[in-house]
C-alpha positions in Angstrom: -22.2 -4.8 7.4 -21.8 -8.3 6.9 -20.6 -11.5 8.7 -18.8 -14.6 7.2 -18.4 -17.5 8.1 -20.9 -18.4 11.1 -21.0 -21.7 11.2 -20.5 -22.2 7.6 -23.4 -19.4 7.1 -23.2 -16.1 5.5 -25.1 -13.0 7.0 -25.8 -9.5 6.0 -28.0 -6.9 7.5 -28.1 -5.3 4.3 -31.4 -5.6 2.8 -30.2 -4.7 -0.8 -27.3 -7.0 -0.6 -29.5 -9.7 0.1 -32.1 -8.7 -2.4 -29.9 -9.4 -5.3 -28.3 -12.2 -3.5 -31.9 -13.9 -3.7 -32.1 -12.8 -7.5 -28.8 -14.1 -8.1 -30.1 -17.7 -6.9 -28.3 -17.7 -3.2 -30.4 -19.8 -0.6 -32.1 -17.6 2.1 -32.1 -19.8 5.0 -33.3 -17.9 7.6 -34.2 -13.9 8.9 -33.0 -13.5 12.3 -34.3 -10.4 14.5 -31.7 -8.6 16.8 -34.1 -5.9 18.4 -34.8 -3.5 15.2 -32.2 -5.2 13.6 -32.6 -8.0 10.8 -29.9 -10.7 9.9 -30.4 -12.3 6.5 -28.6 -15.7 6.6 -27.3 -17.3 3.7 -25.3 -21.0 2.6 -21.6 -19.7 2.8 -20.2 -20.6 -1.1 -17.4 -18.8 -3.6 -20.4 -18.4 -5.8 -22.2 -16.2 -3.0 -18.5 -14.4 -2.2 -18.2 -13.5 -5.7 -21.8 -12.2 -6.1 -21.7 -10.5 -2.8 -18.1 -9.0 -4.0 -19.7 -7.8 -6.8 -22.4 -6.1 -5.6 -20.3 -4.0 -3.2 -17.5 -3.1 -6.2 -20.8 -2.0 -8.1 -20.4 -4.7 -11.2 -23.2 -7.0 -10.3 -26.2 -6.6 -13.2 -30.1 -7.5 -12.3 -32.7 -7.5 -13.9 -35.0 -4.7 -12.4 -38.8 -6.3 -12.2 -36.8 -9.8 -10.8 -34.8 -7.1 -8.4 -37.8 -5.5 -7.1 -40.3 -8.5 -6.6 -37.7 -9.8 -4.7 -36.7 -6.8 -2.6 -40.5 -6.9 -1.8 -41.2 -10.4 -1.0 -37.6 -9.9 1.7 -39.8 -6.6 3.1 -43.0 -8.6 3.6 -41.3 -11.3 5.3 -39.4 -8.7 7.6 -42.7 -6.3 8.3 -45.0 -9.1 8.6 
């Protein structure tokens, strides 16, 4: 699930969405806790629409090392 457009902002709760948002070069700008919940919160841009958009149609290519260290540093920062 994702929200766009708050205040300009772009979040997802979706941890691999936002890993290879990160890989893809998107700003993180902040992790916001809801409870047990976790909003990433990105800069709202067409390039971010059309890398989130690929990602959920299945067309979006990563490398896998870049991928995972990534994926691990968002985990850290959410289990810290």
């Amino acid at each position: 699930m994702n929200m766009e457009n708050f205040l300009g902002k772009y979040k997802t709760k979706d941890l691999s969405e936002a890993t290879t948002l990160v890989v893809k070069g998107m700003r993180l700008l902040e992790i916001i806790r809801e409870g047990n919940k976790c909003w990433f919160v990105f800069e709202n841009s067409t390039k971010r629409d059309a890398v989130s958009n690929s990602y959920w149609y299945g067309k979006c290519l990563v490398d896998a090392k870049t991928y995972y260290q990534a994926n691990m540093t968002l985990k850290s920062q959410i289990f810290m």
